[in-house]
C-alpha positions in Angstrom: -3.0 13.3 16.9 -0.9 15.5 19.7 2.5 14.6 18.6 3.2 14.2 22.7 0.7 11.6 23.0 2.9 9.4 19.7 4.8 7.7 22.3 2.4 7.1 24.6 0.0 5.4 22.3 2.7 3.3 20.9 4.2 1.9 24.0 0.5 1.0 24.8 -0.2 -0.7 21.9 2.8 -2.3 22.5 1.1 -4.3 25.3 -0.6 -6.6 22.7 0.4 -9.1 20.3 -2.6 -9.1 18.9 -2.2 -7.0 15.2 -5.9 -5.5 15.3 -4.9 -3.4 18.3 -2.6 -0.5 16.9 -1.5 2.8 17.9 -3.9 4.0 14.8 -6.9 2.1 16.4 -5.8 3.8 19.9 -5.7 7.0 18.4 -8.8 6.3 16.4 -10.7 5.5 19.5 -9.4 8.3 21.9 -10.2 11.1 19.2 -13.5 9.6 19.1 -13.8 9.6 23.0 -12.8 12.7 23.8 -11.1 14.7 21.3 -8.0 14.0 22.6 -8.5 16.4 25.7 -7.2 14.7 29.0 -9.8 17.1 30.8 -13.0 15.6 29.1 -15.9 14.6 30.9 -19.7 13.5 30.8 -20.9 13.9 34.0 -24.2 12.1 32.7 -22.3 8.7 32.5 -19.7 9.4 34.7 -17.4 9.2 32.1 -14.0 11.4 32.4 -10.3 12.1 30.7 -8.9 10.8 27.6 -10.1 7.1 27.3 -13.4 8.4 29.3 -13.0 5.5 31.5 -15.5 5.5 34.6 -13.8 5.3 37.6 -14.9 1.7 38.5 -14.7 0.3 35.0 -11.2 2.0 35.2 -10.2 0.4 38.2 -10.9 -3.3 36.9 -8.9 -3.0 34.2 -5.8 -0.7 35.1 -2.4 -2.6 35.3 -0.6 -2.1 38.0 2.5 -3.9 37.7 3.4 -2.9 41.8 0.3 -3.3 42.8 0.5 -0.2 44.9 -2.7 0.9 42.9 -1.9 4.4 42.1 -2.8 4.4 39.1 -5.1 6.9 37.8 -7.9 6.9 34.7 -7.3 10.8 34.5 -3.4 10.3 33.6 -3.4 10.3 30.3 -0.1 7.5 29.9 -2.5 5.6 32.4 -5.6 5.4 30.4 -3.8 4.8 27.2 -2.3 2.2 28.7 -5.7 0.3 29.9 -7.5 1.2 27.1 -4.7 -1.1 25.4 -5.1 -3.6 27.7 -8.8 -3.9 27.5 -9.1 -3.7 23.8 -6.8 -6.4 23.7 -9.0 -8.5 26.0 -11.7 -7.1 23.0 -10.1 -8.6 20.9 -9.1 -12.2 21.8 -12.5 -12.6 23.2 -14.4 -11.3 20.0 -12.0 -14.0 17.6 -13.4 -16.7 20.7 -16.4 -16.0 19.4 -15.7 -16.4 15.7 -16.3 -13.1 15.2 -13.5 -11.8 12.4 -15.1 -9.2 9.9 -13.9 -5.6 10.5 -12.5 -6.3 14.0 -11.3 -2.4 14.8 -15.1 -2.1 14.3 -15.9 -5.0 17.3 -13.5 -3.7 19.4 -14.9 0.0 19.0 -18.0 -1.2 19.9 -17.2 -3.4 22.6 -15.3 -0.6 24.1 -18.7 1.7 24.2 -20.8 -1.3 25.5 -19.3 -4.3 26.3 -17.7 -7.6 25.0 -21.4 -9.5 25.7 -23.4 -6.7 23.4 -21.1 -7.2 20.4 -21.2 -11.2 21.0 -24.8 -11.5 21.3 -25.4 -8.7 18.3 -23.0 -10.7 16.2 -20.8 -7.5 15.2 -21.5 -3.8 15.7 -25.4 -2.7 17.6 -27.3 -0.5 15.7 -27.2 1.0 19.1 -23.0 2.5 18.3 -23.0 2.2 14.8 -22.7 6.0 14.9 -19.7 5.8 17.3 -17.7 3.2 15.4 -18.3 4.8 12.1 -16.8 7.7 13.6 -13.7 5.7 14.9 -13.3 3.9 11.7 -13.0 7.6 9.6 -10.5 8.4 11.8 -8.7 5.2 11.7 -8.7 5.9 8.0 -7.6 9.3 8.0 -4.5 8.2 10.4 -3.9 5.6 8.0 -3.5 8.1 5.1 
């Protein structure tokens, strides 16, 4: 993990009380996402930066506390910062579900599809199993 980004991801994890959602998870996910590289894209899903956040999807979940919306999903404090605040949501809404086992795993998964594919899958879709297995080595290398 880029020793510049430490802060970052802490102060965003920060954001939640809930214990699942950690700086490791965060870092986890992003190396996962993109490698760590602010400049990432996939222009084939319209996916870009460090939290490949979509522009729209980005935009529904960044928090402004001004309100003067400048916030921006290619800012790398920025995306953190959602990604925090929308695997939170993840989170709470996978426990309102009763869904408990391996919960870094949900939220992975929920954050590639949505909170509604994990729910109605009850856990992880065959469909990112590759993706969270991926997020849950590096969780466990971090950890180490």
């Amino acid at each position: 993990m880029p020793v510049t980004l430490r802060p970052v991801i802490t102060d965003a994890a920060k954001r939640c009380t809930d214990k699942e959602v950690t700086p490791v998870l965060l870092a986890a996910m992003l190396k996962a996402e993109s490698g760590f590289d602010p400049k990432a894209s996939r222009s084939a899903t319209g996916e870009h930066g460090i939290a490949m956040w979509t522009p729209a999807v980005f935009k529904a979940w960044a928090v402004d506390g001004d309100r003067d919306g400048d916030k921006d999903y290619m800012s790398p404090p920025d995306a953190i910062a959602t990604m925090a605040v929308f695997t939170c949501w993840l989170d709470q809404r996978f426990k309102q579900s009763d869904l408990r086992e391996n919960l870094p795993g949900l939220i992975a998964a929920g954050y590639r599809t949505s909170d509604r594919t994990v729910i109605e899958a009850g856990g992880v879709p065959k469909s990112v199993r590759p993706y969270v297995d991926t997020v849950l080595a590096h969780l466990r290398d971090y950890t180490h």
